[in-house]
C-alpha positions, 0 to 999 in steps of 0.5 A: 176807334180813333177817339184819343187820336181826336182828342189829342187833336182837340187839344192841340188846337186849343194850344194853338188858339190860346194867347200865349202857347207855353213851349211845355203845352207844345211838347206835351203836345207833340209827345202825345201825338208821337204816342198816339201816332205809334199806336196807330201806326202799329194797330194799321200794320196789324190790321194790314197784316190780317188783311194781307191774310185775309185777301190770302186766305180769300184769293185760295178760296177763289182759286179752290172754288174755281178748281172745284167749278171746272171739276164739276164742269168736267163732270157735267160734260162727261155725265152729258156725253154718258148720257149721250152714250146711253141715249144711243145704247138705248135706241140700239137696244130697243131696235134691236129688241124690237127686231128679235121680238118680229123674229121671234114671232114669225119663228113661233108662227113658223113652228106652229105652222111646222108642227101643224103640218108635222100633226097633219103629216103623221096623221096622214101617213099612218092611215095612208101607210096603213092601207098597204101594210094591211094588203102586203098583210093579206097578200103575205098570208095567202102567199104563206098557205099556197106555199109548199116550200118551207123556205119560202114560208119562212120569208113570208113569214118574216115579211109578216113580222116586219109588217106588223112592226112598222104597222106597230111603229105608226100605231105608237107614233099616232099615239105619241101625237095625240097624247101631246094633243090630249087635255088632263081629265079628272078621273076616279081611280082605283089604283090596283084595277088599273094596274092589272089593266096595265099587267093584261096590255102587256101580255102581248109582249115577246118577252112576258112570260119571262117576266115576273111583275109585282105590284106593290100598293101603298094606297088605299082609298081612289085617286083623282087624276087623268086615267088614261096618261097614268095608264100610258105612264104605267105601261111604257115604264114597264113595257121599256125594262120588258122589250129590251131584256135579252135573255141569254139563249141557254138560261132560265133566267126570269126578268123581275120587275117591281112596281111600287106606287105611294102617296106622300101628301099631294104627290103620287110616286111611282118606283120601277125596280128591276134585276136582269140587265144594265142600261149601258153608260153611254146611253144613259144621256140620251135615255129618253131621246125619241127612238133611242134605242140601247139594246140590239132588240129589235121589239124595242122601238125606242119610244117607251121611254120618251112616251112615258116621258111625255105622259109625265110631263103632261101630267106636270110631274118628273121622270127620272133613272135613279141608278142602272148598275149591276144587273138592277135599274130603278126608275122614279116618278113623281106626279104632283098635284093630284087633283081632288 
């Protein structure tokens, strides 16, 4: 880096050494070294000046790498107090799942043990119940044939009719139960003999002989499914359009009720269509409510429409009201799943 400096050194000193140094030798010389000393004097402000940028360049560096190390400090210290936070969010959230997980064991264990008393309950009061229906039954009837008064007949007559009612009422409400009791069978059915069973189980009904039923079968080989839930699927549907007809006192008109039954692929669809009335708008939410009722007939329970709810249910299908207007109604449900 410095070898012209040396070697102009070199030979000053040679110069010097010599017996008779001539005054040329010692101006060259000196020239030579004036040169030599600008260069290097320029070269050390050039290389002072790099190192001034340099040492610039390096202390913003510095002064960016200390920035960046209290950023990330910063970070760390909230990313420690987010997972301090989430620490106790946790904790809290596993106590309190853990606290709803005992409430809602001992309320599951409390409505088992609720809907085991209401089983027991309902069993109990309609045997109990019965025994005195059946005596105020009797004591009505002979009460009835001892009379000569005519009025006096009409009132028993009367008591009779709200006795078989309630006596009614707890035949469906046993019968509600134990269908939510019951396990799906696997029965062979033959479709049109089951529903001229269901056809002779209504014939009881006040209103039947006002009522047309047609049956419309698009099936024609046996299905396999729970024959007796169809049966109660079937019946309620039916026997709901019939019990709350009411036919005005001075016509002739007849209730037509449809009933069409299909098979598309694996699910069985049944269609109730009937003209005569219109379910009222307001009821329609709560249709299949237990013991909603929407017309004044009092032969309706309000208990045909959420048995044939449950049997769907039990069966895995859907009930459904299509549409309740001008005088039509239609009802659907499908039963998926019949098993083979």
């Amino acid at each position: 880096m410095f070898d012209k400096e040396l070697n102009t050194i070199a030979q000053a000193k040679n110069i010097l050494s010599s017996n008779k140094p001539d005054k040329v030798d010692y101006k060259e010389a000196f020239e030579e070294l004036l040169s030599q000393y600008e260069e290097l004097l320029s070269e050390t402000q050039f290389l002072t000046t790099m190192s001034d940028r340099l040492q610039r360049k390096l202390n913003s560096n510095i002064n960016d790498l200390h920035v960046q190390k209290q950023s990330v400090e910063n970070q760390r210290k909230i990313i420690q107090q987010q997972n301090a936070e989430l620490t106790l969010k946790k904790d809290t959230l596993e106590f309190e799942v853990e606290q709803r997980t005992i409430e809602l064991k001992q309320s599951l264990e409390d409505l088992i043990a609720a809907n085991t008393e209401l089983d027991n309950f309902v069993y109990r009061a309609s045997h109990d119940i019965r025994g005195p229906i059946a005596r105020l039954l009797g004591i009505c009837n002979i009460a009835s044939l001892e009379s000569t008064d005519n009025k006096t007949k009409g009132y028993f007559n009367l008591l009779t009719e709200n006795a078989h009612e309630i006596s009614a009422m707890l035949d469906r409400l046993l019968y509600v139960n134990t269908l939510k009791h019951s396990e799906i069978q696997k029965d062979l059915i033959e479709v049109r003999p089951l529903l001229e069973h269901v056809r002779l189980g209504l014939a009881d009904l006040d209103n039947y002989t006002i009522c047309d039923i047609n049956f419309d079968v698009n099936i024609d080989h046996p299905i396999y499914h729970d024959e007796k839930i169809l049966e109660i699927l079937l019946k309620n549907l039916l026997e709901n359009a019939i019990v709350n007809y009411v036919s005005p006192p001075t016509s002739d008109k007849r209730l037509e009720l449809n009933l069409k039954l299909e098979l598309s692929g694996n699910i069985l669809f049944i269609h109730l269509h009937y003209t005569g009335y219109t379910i009222p708008e307001e009821s329609i939410p709560y249709l299949f409510d237990l013991f909603h009722r929407y017309t004044l007939n009092s032969k309706a329970l309000g208990l045909e429409l959420y048995t044939a709810k449950l049997a769907t249910k039990k069966l895995e299908g859907e009930l459904k009201l299509d549409f309740s207007k001008e005088n039509e109604t239609q009802f659907t449900c499908k039963v998926p799943n019949v098993l083979k």
